[in-house]
MIDOSE-1310 file (N, C-alpha, C; in nm, 2 decimals, decimal comma, always signed):
residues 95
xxxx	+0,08/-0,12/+0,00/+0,00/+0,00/+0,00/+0,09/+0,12/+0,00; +0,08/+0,23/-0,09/+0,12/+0,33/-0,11/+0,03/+0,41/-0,05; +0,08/+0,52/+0,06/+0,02/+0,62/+0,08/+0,08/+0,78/+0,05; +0,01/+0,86/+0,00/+0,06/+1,04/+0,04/+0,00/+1,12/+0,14
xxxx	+0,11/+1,17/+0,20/+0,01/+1,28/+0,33/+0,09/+1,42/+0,26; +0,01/+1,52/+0,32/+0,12/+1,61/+0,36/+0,13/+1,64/+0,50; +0,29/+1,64/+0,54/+0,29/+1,69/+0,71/+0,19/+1,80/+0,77; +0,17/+1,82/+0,89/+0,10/+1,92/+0,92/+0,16/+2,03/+0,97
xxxx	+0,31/+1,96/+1,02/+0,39/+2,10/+1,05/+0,47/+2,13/+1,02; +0,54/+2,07/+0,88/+0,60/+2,13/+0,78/+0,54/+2,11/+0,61; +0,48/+2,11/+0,63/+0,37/+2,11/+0,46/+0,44/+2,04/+0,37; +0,55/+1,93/+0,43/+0,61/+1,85/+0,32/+0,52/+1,74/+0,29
xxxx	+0,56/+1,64/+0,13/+0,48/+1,55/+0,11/+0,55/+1,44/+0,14; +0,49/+1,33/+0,22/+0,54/+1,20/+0,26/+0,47/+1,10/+0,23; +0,54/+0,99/+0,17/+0,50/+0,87/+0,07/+0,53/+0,79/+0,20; +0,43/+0,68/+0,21/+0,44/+0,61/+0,27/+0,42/+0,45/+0,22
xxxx	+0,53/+0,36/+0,26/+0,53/+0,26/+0,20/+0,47/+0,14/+0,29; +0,38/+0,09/+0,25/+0,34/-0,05/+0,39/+0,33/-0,19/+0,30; +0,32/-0,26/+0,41/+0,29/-0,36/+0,38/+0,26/-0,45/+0,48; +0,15/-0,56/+0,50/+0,12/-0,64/+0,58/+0,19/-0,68/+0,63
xxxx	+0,22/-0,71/+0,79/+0,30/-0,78/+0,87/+0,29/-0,91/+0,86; +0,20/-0,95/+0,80/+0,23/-1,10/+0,81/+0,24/-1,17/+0,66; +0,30/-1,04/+0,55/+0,32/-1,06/+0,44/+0,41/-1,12/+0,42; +0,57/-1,10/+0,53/+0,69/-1,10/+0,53/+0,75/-1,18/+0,69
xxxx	+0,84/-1,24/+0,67/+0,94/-1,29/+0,77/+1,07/-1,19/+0,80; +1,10/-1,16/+0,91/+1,23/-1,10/+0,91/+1,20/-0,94/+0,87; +1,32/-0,86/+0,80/+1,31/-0,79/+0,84/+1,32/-0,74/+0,67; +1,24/-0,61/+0,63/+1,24/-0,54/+0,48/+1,28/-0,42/+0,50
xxxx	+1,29/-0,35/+0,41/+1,34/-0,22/+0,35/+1,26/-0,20/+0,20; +1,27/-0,11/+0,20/+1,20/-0,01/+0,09/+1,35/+0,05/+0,07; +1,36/+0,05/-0,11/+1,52/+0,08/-0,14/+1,44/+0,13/-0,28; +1,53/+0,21/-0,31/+1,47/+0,28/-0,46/+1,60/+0,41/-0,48
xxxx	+1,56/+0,46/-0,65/+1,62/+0,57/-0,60/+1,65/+0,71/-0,52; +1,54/+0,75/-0,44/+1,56/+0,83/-0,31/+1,61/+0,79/-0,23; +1,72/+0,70/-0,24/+1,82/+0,64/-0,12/+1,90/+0,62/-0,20; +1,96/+0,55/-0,31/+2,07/+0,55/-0,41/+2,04/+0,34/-0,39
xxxx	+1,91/+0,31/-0,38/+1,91/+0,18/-0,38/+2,00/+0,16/-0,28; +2,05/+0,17/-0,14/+2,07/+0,17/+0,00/+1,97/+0,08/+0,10; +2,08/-0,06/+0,07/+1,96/-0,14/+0,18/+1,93/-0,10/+0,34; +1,87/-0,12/+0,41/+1,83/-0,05/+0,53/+1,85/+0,08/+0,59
xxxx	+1,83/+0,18/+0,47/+1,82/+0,32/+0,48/+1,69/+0,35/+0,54; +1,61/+0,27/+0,49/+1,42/+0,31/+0,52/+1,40/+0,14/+0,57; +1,43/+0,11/+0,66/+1,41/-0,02/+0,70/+1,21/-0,01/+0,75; +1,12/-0,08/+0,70/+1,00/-0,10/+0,71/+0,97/-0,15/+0,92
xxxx	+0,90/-0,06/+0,93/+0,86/-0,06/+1,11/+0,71/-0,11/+1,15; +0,72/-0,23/+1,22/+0,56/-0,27/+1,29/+0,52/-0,15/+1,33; +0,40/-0,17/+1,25/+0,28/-0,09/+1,31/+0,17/-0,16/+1,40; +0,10/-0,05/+1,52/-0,04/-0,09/+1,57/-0,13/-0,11/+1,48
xxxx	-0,10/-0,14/+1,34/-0,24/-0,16/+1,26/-0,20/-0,27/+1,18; -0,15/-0,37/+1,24/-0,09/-0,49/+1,18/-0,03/-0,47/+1,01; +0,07/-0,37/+0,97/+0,15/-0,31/+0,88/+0,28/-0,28/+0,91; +0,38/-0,32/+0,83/+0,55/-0,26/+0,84/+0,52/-0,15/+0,74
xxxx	+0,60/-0,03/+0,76/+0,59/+0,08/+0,71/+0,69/+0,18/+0,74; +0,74/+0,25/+0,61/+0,85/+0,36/+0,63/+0,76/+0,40/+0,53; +0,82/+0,61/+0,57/+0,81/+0,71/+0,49/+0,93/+0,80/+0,41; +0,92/+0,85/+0,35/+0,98/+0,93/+0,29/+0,93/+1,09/+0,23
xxxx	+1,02/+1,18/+0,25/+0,96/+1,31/+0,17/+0,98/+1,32/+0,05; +0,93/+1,36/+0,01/+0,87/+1,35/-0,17/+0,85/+1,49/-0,21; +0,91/+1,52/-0,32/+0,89/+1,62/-0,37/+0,76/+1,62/-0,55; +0,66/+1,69/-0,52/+0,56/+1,68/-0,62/+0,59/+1,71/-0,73
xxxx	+0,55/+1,58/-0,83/+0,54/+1,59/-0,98/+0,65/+1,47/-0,98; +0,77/+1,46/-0,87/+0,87/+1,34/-0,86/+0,82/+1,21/-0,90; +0,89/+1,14/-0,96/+0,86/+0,99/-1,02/+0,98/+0,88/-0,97; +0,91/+0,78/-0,89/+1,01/+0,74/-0,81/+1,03/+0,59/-0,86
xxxx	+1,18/+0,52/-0,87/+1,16/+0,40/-0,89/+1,18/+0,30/-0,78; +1,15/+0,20/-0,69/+1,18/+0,16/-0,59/+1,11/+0,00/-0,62; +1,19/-0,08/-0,48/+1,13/-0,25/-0,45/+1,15/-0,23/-0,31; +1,09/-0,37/-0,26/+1,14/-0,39/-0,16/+1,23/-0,47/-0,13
xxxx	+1,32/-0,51/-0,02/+1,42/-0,60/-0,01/+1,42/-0,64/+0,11; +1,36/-0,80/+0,13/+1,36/-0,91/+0,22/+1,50/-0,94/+0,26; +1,47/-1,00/+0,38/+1,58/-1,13/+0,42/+1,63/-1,21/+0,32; +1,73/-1,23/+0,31/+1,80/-1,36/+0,20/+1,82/-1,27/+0,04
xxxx	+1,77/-1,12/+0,03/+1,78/-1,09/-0,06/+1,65/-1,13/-0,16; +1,54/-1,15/-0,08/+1,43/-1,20/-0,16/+1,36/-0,99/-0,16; +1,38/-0,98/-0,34/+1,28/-0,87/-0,38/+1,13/-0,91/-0,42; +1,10/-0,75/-0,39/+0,92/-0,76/-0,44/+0,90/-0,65/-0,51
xxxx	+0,76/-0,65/-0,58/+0,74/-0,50/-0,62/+0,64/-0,48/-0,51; +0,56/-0,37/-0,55/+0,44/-0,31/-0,48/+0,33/-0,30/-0,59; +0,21/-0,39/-0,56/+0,14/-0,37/-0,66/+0,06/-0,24/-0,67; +0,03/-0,20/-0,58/-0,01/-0,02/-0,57/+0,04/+0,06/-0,65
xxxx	+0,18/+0,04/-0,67/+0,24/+0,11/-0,75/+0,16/+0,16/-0,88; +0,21/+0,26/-0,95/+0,11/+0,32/-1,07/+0,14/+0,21/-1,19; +0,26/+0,16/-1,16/+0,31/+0,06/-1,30/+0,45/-0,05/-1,23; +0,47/-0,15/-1,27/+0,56/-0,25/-1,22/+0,59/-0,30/-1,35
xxxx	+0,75/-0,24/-1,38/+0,83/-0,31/-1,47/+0,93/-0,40/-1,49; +1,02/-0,43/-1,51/+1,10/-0,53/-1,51/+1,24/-0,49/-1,42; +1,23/-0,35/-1,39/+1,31/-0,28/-1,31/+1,25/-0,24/-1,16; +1,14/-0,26/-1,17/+1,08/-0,22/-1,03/+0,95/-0,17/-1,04
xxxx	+0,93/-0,12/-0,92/+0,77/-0,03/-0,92/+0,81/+0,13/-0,94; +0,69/+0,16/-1,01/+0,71/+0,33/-1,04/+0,58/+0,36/-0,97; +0,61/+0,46/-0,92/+0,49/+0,57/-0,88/+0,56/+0,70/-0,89; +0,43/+0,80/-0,95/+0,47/+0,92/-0,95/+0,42/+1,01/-0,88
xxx	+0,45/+1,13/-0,82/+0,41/+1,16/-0,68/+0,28/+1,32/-0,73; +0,16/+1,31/-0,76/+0,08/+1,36/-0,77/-0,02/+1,43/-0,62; +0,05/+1,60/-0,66/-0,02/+1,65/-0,51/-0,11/+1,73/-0,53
């Protein structure tokens, strides 16, 4: 699940990446290029709403390419995403 907010106390936009906690074993990351593809930069965090989830700030009209990365090196896309190619998932940041 892809989400966008904007902060409330700095009017930035933040993408938020989730995914089911009981989608995954161990531990994920959200890696793309707003990290330079950097494993456990944005390491994914249990939530009270049974979801692992990191954010990021996002700048509007940005088009971002990103996966996730499992234990053992097992990737995924995000089907949320606007489009999933053979490079990853794209979404573009619409505010």
């Amino acid at each position: 699940m892809l989400r966008l907010a904007r902060d409330r106390k700095t009017s930035a936009l933040r993408l938020t990446f989730a995914i089911p906690a009981d989608a995954v074993t161990g531990k994920v990351s959200v890696v793309g290029d707003f990290n330079n593809w950097t494993p456990c930069t944005h390491v994914l965090r249990r939530r009270s709403n049974g979801t692992l989830s990191a954010a990021v700030t996002v700048h509007p009209g940005s088009t971002l390419r990103f996966r996730y990365l499992g234990e053992n090196g097992h990737w995924f896309d995000d089907p949320d995403a606007d489009y999933v190619d053979e490079h990853g998932s794209v979404v573009t940041v619409r505010a």
